[in-house]
PDB file of N, CA, C, O and CB in Angstrom:
ATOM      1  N   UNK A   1      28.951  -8.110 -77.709  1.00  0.00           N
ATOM      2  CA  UNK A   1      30.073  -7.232 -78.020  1.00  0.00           C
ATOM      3  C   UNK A   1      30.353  -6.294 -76.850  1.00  0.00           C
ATOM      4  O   UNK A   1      30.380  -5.064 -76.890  1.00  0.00           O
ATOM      5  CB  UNK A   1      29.791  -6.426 -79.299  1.00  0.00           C
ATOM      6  N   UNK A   2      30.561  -7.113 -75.773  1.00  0.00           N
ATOM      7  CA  UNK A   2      30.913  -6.068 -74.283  1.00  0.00           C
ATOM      8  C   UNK A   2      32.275  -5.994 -74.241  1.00  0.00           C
ATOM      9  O   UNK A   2      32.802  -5.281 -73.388  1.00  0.00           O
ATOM     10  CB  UNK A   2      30.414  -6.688 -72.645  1.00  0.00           C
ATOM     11  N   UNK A   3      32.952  -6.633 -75.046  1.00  0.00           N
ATOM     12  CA  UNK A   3      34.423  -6.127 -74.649  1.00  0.00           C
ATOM     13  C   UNK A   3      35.184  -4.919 -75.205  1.00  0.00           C
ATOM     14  O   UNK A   3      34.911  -4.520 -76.337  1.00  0.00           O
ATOM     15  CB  UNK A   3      35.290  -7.145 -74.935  1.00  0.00           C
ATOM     16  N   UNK A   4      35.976  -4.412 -74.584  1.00  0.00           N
ATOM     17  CA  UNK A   4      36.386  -3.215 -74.849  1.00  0.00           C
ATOM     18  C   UNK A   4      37.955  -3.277 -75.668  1.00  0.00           C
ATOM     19  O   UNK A   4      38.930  -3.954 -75.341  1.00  0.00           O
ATOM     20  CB  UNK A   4      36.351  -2.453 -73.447  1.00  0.00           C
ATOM     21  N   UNK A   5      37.876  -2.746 -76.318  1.00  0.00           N
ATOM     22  CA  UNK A   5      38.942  -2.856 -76.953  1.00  0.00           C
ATOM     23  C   UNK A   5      40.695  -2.220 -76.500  1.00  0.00           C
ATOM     24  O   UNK A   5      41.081  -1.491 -75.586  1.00  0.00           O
ATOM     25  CB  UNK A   5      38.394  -2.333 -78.067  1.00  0.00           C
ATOM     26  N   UNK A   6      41.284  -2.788 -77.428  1.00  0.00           N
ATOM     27  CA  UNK A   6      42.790  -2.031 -76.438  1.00  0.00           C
ATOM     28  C   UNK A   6      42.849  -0.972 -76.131  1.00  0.00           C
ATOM     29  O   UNK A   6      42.926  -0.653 -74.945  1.00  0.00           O
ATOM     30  CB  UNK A   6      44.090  -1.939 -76.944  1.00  0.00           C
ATOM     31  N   UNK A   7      42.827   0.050 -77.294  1.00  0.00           N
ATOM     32  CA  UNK A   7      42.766   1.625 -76.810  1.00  0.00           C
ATOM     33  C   UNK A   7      41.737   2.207 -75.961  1.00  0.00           C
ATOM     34  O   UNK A   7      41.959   3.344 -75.545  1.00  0.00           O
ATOM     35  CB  UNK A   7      42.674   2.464 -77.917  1.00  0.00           C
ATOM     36  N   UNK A   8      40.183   1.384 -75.487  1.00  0.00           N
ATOM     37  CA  UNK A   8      39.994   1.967 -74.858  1.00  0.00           C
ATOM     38  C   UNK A   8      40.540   1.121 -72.576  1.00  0.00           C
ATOM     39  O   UNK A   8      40.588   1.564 -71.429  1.00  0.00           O
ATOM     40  CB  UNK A   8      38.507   2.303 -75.643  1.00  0.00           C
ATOM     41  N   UNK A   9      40.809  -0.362 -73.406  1.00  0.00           N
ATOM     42  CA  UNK A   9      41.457  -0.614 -72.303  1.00  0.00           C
ATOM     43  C   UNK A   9      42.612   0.359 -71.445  1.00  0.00           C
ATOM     44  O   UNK A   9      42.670   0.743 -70.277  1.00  0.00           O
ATOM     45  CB  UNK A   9      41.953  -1.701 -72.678  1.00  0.00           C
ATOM     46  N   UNK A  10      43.628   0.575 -72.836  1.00  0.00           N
ATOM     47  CA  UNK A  10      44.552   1.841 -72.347  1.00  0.00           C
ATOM     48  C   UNK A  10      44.063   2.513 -71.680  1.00  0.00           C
ATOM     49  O   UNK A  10      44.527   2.366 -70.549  1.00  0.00           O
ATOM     50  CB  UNK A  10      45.040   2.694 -73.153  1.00  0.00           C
ATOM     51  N   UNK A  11      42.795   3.758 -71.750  1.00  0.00           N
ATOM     52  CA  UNK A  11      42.331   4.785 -71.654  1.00  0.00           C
ATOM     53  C   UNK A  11      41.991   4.808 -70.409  1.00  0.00           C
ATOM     54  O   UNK A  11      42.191   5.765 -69.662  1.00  0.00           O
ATOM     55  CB  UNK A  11      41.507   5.038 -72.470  1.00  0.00           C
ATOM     56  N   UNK A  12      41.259   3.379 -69.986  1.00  0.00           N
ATOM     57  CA  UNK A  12      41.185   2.681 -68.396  1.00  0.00           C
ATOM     58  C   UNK A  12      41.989   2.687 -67.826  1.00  0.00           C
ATOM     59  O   UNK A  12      41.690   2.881 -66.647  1.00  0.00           O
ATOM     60  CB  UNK A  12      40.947   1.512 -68.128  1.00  0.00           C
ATOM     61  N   UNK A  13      43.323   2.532 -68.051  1.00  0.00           N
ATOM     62  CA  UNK A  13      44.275   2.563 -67.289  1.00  0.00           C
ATOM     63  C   UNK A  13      45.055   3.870 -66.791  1.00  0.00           C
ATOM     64  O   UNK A  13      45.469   4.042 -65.644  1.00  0.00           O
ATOM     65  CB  UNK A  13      44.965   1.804 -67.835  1.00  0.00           C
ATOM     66  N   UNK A  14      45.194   4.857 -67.982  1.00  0.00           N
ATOM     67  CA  UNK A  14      45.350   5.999 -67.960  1.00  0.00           C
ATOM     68  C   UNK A  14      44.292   6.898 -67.173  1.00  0.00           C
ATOM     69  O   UNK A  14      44.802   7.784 -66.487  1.00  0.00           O
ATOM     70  CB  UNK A  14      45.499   6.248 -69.160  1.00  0.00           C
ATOM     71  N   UNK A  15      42.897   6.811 -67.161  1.00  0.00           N
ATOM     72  CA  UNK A  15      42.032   7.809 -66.022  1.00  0.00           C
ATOM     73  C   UNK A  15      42.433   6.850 -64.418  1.00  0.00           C
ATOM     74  O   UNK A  15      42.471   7.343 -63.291  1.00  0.00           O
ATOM     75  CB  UNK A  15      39.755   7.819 -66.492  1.00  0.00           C
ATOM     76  N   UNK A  16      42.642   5.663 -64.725  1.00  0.00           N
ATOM     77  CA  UNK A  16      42.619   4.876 -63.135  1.00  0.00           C
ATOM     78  C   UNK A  16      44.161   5.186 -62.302  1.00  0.00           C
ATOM     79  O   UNK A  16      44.173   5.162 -61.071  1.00  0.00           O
ATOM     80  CB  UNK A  16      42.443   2.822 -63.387  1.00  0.00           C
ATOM     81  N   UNK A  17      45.242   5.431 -62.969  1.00  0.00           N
ATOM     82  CA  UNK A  17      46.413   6.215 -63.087  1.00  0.00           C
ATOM     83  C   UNK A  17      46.462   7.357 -62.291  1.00  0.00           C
ATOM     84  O   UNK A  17      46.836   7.481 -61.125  1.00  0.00           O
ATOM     85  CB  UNK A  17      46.610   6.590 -64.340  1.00  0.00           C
ATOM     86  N   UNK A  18      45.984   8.264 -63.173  1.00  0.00           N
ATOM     87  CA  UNK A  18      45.432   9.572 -63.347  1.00  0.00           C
ATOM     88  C   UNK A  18      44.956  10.255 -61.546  1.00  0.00           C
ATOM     89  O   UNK A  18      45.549  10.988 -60.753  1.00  0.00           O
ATOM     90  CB  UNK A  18      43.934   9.318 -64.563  1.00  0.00           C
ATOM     91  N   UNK A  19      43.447   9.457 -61.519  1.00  0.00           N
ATOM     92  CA  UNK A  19      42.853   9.729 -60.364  1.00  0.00           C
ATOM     93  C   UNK A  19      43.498   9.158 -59.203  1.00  0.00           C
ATOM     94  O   UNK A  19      42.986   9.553 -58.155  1.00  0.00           O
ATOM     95  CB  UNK A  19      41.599   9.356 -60.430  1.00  0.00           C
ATOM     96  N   UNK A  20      44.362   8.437 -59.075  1.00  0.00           N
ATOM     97  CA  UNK A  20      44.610   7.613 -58.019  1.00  0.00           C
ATOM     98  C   UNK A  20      46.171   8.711 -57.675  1.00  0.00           C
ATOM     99  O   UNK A  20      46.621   8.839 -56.536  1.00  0.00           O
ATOM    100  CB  UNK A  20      44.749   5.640 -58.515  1.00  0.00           C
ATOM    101  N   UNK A  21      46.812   9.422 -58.967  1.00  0.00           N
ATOM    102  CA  UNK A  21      47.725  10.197 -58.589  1.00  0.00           C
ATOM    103  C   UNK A  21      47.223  11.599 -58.111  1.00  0.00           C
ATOM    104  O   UNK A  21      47.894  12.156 -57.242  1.00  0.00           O
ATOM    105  CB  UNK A  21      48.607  10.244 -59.605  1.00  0.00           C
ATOM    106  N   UNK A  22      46.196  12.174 -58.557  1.00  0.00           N
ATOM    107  CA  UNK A  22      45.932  13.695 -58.547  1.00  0.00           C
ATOM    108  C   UNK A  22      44.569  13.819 -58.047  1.00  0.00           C
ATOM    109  O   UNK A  22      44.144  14.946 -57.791  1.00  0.00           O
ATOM    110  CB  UNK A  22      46.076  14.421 -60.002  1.00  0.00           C
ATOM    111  N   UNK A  23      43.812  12.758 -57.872  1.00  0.00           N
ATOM    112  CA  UNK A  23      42.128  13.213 -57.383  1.00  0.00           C
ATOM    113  C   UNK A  23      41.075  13.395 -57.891  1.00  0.00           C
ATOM    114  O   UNK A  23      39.876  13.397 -57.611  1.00  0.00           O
ATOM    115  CB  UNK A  23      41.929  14.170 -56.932  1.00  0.00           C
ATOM    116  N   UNK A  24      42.241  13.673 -59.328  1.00  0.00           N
ATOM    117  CA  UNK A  24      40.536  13.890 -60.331  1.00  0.00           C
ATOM    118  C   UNK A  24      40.806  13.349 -61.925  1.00  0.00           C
ATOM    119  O   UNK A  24      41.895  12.869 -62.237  1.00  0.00           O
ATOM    120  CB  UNK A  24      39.938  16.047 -60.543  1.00  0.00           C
ATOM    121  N   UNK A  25      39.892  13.460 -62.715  1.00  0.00           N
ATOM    122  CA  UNK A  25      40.322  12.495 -63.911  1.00  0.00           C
ATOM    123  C   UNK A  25      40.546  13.930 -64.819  1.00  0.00           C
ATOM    124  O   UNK A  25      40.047  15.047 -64.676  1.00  0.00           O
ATOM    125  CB  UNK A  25      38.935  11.100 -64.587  1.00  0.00           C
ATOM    126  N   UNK A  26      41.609  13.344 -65.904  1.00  0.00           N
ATOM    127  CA  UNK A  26      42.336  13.912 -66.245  1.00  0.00           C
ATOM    128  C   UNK A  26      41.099  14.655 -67.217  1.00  0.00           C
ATOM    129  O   UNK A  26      39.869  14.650 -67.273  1.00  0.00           O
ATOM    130  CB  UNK A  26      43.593  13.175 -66.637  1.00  0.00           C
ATOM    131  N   UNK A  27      42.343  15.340 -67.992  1.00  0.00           N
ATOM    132  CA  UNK A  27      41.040  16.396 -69.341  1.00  0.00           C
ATOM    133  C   UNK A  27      41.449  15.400 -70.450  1.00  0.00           C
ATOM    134  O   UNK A  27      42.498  14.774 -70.296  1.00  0.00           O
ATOM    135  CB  UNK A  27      41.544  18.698 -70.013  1.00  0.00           C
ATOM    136  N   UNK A  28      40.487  15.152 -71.866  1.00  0.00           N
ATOM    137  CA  UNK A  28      40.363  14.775 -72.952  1.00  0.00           C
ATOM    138  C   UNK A  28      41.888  15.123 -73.750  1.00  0.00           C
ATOM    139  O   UNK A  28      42.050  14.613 -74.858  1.00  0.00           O
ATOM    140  CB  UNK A  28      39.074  15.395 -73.446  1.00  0.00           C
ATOM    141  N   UNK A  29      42.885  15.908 -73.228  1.00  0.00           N
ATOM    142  CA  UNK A  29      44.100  16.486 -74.003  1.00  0.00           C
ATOM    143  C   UNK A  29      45.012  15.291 -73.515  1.00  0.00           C
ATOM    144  O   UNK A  29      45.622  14.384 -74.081  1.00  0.00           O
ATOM    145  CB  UNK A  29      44.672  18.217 -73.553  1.00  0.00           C
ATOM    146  N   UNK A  30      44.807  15.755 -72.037  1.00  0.00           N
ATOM    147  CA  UNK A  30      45.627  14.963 -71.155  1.00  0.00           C
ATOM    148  C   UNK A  30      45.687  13.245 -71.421  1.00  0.00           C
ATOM    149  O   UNK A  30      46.521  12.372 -71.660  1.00  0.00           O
ATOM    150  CB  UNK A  30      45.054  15.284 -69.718  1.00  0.00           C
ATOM    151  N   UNK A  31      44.660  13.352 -71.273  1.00  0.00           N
ATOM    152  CA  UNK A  31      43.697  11.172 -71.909  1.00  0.00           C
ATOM    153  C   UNK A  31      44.510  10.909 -73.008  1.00  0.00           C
ATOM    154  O   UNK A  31      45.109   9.834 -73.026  1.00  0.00           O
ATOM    155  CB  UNK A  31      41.411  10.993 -72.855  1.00  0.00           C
ATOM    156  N   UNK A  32      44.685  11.971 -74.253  1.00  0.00           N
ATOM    157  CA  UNK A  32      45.085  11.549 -75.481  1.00  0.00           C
ATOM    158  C   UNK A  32      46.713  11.476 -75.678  1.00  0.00           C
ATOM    159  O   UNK A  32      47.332  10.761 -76.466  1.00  0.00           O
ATOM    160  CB  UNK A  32      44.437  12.467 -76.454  1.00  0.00           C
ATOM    161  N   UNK A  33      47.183  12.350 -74.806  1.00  0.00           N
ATOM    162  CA  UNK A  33      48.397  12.785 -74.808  1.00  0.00           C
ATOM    163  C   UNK A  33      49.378  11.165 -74.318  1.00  0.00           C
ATOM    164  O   UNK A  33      50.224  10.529 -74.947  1.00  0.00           O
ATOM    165  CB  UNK A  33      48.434  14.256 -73.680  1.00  0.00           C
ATOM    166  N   UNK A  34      48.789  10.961 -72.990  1.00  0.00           N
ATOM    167  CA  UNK A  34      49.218   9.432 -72.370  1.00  0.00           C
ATOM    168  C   UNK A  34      49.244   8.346 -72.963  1.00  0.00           C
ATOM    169  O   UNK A  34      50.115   7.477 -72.931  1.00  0.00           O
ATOM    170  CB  UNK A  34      48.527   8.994 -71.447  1.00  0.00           C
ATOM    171  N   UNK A  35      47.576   8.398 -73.927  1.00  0.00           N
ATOM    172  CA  UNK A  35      47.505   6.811 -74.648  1.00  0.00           C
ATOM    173  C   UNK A  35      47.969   6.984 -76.340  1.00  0.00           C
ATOM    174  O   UNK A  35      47.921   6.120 -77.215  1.00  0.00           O
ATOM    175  CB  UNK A  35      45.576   6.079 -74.564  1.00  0.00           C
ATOM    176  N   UNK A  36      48.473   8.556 -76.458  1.00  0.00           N
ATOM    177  CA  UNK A  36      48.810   8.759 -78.189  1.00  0.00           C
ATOM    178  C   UNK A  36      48.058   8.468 -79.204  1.00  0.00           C
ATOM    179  O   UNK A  36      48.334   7.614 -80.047  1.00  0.00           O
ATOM    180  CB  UNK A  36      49.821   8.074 -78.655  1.00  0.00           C
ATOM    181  N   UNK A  37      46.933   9.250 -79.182  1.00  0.00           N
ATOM    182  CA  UNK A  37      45.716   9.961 -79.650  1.00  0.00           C
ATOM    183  C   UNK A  37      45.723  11.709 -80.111  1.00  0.00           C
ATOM    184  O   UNK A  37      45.427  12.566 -79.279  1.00  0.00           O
ATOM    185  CB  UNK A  37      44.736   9.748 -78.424  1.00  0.00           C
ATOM    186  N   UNK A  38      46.091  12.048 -81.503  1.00  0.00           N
ATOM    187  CA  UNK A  38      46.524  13.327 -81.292  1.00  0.00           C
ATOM    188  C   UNK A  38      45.249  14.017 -81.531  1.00  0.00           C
ATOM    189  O   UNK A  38      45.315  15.238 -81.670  1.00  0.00           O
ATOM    190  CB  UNK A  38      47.722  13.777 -82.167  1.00  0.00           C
ATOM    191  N   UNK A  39      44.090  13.443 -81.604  1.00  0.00           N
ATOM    192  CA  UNK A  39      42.606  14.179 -81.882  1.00  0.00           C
ATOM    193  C   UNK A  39      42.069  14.100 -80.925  1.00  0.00           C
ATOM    194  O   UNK A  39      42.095  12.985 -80.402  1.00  0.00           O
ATOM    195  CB  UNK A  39      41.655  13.724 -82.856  1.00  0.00           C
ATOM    196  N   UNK A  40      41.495  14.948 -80.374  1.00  0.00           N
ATOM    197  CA  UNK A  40      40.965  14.920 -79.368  1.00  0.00           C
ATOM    198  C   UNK A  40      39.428  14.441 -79.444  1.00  0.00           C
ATOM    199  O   UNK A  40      38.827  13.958 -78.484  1.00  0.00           O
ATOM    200  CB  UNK A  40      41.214  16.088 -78.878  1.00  0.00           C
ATOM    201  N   UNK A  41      39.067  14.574 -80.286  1.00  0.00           N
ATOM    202  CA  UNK A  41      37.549  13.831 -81.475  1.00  0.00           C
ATOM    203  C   UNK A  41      37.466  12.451 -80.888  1.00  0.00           C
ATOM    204  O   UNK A  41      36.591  11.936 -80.191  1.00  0.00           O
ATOM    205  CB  UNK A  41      37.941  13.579 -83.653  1.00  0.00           C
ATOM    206  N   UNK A  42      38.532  12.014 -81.320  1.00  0.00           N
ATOM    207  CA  UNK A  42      38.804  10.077 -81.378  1.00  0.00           C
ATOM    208  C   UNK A  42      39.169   9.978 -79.809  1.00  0.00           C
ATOM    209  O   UNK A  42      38.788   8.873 -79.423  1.00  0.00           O
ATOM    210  CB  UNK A  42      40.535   9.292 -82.655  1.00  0.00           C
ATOM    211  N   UNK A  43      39.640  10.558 -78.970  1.00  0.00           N
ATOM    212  CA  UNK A  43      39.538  10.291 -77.620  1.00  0.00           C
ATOM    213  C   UNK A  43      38.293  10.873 -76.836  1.00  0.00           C
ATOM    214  O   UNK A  43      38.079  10.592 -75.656  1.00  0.00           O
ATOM    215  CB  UNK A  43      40.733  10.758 -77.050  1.00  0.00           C
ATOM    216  N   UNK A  44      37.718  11.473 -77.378  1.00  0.00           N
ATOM    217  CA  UNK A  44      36.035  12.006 -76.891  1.00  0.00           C
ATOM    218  C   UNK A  44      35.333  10.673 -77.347  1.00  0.00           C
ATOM    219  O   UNK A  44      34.612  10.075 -76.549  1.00  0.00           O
ATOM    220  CB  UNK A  44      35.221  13.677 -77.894  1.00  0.00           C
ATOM    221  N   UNK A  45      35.556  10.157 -78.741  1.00  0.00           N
ATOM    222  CA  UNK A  45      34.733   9.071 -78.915  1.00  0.00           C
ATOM    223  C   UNK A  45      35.248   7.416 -78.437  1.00  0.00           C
ATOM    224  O   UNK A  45      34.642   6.355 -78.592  1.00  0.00           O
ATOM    225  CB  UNK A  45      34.458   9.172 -80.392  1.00  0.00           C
ATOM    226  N   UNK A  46      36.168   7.597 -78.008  1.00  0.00           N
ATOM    227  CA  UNK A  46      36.998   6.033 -77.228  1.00  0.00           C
ATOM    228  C   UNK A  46      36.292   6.608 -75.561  1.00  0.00           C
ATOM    229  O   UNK A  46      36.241   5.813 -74.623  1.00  0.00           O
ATOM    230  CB  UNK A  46      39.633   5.960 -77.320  1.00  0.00           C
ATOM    231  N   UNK A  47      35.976   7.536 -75.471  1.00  0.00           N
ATOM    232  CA  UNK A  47      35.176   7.488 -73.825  1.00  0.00           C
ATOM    233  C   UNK A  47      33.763   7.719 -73.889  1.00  0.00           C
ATOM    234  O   UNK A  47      32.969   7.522 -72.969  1.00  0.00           O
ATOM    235  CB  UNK A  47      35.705   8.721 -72.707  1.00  0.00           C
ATOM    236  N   UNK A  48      33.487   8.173 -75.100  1.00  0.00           N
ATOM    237  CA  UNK A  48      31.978   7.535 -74.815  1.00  0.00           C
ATOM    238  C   UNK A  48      31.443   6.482 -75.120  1.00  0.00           C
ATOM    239  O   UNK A  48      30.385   6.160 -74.579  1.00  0.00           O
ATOM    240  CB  UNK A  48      31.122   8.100 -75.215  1.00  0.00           C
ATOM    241  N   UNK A  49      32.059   5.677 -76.080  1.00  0.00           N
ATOM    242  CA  UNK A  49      32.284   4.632 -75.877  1.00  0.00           C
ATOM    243  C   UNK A  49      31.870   3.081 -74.455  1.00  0.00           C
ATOM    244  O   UNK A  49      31.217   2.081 -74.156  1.00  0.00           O
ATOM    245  CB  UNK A  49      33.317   5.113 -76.075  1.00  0.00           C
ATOM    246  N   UNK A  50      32.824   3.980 -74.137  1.00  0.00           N
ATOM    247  CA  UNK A  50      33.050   3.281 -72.577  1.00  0.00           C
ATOM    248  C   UNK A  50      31.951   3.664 -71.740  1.00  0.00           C
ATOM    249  O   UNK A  50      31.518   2.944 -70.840  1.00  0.00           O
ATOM    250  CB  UNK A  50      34.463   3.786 -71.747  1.00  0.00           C
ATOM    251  N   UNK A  51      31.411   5.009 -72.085  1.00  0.00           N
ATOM    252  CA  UNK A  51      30.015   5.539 -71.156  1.00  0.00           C
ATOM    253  C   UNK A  51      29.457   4.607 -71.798  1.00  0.00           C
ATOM    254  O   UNK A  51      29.531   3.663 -71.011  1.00  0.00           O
ATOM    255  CB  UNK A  51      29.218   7.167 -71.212  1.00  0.00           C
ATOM    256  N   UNK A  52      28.908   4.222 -72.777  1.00  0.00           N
ATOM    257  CA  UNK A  52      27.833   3.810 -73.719  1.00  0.00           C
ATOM    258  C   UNK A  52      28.065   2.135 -72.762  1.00  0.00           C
ATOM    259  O   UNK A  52      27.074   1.742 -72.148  1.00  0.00           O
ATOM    260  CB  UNK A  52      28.246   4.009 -75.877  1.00  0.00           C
ATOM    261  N   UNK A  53      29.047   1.474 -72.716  1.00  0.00           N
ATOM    262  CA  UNK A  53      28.996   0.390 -71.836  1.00  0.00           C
ATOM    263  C   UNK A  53      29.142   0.114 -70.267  1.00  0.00           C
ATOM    264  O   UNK A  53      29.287  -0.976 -69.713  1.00  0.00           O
ATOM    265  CB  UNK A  53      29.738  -0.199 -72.285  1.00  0.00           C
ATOM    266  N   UNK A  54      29.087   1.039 -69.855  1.00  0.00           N
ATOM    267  CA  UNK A  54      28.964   1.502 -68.452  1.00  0.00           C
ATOM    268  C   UNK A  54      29.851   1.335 -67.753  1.00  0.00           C
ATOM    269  O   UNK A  54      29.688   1.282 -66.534  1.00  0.00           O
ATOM    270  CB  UNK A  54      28.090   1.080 -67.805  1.00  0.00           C
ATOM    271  N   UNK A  55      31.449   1.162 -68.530  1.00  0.00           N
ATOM    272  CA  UNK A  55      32.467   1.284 -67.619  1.00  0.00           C
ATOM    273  C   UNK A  55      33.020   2.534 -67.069  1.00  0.00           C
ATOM    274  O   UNK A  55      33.770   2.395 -66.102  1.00  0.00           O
ATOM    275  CB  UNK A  55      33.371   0.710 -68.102  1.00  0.00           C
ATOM    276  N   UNK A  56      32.820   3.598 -67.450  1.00  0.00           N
ATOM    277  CA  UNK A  56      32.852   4.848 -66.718  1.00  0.00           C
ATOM    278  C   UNK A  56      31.576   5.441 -66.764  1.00  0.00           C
ATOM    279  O   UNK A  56      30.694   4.885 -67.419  1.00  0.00           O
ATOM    280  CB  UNK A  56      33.847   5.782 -67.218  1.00  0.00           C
ATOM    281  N   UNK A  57      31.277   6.844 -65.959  1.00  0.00           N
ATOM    282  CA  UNK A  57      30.444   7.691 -66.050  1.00  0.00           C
ATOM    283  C   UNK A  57      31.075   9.078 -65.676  1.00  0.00           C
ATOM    284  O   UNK A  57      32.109   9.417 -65.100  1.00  0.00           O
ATOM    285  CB  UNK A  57      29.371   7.275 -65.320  1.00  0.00           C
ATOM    286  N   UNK A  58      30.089   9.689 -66.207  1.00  0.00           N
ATOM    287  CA  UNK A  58      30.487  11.590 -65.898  1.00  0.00           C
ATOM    288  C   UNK A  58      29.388  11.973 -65.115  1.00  0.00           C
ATOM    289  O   UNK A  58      28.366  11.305 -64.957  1.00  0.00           O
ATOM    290  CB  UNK A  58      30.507  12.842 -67.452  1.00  0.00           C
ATOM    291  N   UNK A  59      29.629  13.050 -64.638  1.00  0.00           N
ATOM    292  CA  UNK A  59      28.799  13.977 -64.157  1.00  0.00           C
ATOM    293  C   UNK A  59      28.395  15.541 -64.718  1.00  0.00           C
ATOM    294  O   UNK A  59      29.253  16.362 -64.392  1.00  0.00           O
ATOM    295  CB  UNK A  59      29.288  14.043 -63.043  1.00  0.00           C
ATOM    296  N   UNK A  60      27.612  15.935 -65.254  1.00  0.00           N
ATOM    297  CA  UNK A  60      27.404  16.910 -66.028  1.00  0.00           C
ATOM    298  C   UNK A  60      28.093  16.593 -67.746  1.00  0.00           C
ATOM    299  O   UNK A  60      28.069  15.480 -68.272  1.00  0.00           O
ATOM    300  CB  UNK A  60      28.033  18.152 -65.186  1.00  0.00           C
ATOM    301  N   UNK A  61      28.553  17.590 -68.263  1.00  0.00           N
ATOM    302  CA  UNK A  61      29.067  17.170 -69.333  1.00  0.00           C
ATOM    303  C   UNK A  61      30.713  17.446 -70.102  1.00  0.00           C
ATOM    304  O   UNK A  61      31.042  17.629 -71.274  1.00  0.00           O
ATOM    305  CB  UNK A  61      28.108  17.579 -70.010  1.00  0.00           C
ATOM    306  N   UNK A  62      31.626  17.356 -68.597  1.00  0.00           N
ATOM    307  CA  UNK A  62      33.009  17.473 -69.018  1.00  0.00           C
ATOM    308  C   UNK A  62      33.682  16.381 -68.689  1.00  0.00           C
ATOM    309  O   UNK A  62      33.620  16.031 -67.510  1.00  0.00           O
ATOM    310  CB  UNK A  62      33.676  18.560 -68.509  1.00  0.00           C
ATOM    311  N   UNK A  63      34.441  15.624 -69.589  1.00  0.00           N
ATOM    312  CA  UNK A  63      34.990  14.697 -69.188  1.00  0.00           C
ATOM    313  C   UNK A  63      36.094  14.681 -67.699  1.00  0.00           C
ATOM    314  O   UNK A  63      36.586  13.701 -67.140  1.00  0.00           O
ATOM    315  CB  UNK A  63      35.506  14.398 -70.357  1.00  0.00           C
ATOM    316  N   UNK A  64      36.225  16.120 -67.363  1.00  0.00           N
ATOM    317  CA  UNK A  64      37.045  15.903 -66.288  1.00  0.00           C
ATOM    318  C   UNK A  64      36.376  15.522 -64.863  1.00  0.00           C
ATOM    319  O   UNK A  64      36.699  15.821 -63.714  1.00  0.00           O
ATOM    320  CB  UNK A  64      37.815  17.086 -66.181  1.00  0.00           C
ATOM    321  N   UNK A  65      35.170  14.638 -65.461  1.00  0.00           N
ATOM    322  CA  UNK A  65      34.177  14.350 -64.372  1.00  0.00           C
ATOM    323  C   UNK A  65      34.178  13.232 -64.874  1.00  0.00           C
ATOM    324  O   UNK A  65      33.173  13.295 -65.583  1.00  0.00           O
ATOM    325  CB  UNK A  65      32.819  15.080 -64.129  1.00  0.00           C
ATOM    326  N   UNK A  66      34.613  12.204 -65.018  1.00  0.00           N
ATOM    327  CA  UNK A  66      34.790  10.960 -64.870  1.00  0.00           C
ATOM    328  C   UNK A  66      34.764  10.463 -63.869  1.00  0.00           C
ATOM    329  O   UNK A  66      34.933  11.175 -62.879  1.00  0.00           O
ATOM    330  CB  UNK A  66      35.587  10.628 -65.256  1.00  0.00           C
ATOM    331  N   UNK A  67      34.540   9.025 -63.710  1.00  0.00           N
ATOM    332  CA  UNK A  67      34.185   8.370 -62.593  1.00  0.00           C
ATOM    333  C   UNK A  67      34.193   6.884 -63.381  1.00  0.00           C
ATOM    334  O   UNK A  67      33.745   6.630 -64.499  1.00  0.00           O
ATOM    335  CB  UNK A  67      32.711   8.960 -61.842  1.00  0.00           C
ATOM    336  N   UNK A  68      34.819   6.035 -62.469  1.00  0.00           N
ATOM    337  CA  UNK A  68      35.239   4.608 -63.238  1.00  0.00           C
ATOM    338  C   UNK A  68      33.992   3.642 -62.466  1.00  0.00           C
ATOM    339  O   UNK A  68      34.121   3.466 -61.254  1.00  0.00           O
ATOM    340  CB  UNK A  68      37.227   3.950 -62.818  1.00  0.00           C
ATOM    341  N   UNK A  69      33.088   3.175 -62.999  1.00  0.00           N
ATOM    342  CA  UNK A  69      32.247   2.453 -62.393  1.00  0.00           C
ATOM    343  C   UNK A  69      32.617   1.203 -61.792  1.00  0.00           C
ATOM    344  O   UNK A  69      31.772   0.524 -61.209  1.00  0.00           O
ATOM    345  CB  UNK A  69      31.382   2.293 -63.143  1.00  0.00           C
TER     346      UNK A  69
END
């Protein structure tokens, strides 16, 4: 079960977006706002998620420390 599902495929696309326009990955508001997610809960848990399978990582513990592996 390594595949990732659409919304968090979206979510990939939206931080890879994101960083490639501004330098840094966006905030959890911002993430939800793009892929239309109005909880910010359910977009905290569609990226850890993705930590949990090692397609992104953070550094410390704010998502605006993302990093796309």
């Amino acid at each position: 079960m390594n595949e990732i599902t659409e919304m968090q495929r979206r979510i990939l696309i939206c931080v890879r977006e994101w960083i490639a326009e501004y330098g840094e990955a966006p905030t959890i508001r911002e993430i939800g706002q793009k892929v239309g997610l109005s909880s910010t809960s359910s977009t905290a848990y569609q990226l850890g998620r993705l930590e949990e399978r090692g397609v992104i990582s953070r550094a410390g513990r704010t998502w605006r420390s993302i990093r796309l592996c």
